[in-house]
C-alpha positions in Angstrom: -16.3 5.0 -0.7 -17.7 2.7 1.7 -14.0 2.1 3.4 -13.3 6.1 4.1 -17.0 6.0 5.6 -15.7 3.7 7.8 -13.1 5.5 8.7 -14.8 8.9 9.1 -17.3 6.9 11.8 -13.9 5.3 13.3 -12.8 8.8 14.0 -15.6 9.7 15.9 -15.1 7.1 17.8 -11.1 8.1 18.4 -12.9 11.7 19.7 -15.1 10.7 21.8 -14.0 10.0 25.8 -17.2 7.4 26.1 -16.2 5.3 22.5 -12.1 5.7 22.8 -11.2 2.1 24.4 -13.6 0.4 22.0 -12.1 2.5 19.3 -8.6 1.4 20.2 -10.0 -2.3 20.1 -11.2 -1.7 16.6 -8.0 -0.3 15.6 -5.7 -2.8 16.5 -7.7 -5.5 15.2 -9.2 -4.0 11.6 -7.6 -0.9 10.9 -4.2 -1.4 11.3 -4.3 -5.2 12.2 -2.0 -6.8 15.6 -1.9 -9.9 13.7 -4.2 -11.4 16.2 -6.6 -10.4 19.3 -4.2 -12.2 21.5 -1.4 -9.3 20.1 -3.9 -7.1 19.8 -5.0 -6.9 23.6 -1.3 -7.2 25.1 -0.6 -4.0 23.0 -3.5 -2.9 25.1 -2.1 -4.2 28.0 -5.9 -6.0 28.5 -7.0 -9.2 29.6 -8.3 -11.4 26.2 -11.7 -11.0 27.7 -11.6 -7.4 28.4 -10.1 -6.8 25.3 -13.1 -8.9 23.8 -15.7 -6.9 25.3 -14.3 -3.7 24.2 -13.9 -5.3 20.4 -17.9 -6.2 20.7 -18.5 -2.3 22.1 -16.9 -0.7 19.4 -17.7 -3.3 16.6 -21.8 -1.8 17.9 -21.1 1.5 18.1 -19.3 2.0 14.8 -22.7 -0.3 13.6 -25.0 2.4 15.0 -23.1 5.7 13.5 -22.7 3.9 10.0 -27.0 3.3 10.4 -27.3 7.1 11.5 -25.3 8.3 8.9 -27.4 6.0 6.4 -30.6 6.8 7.7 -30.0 10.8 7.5 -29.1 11.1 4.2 
């Protein structure tokens, strides 16, 4: 249960234009793992630290939708 929630607010983030690149971040680090950051951000063609602060963007955004979904029920 708690992983397809995860999911469902992952997707959200896939939609939307302002969440995408830290979507993508997420993606190829948890959801369907690079193997590393390191892989992870040259699939992204992204500097480490770009790549990083994209990670930490969507890591917070997927954060806040899992608390608004929480908090609405």
């Amino acid at each position: 249960m708690v992983q397809q929630l995860v999911l469902d607010a992952a997707a959200r983030l896939a939609d939307s234009p302002r969440d995408r690149r830290g979507y993508r971040a997420l993606h190829h680090t948890y959801l369907q793992p690079a193997g590393s950051q390191q892989r992870a951000a040259e699939l992204l063609d992204l500097p480490i630290s770009t790549f990083r602060r994209h990670l930490a963007a969507g890591v917070d955004r997927l954060t806040e939708l899992l608390w608004q979904q929480e908090l609405g029920r």
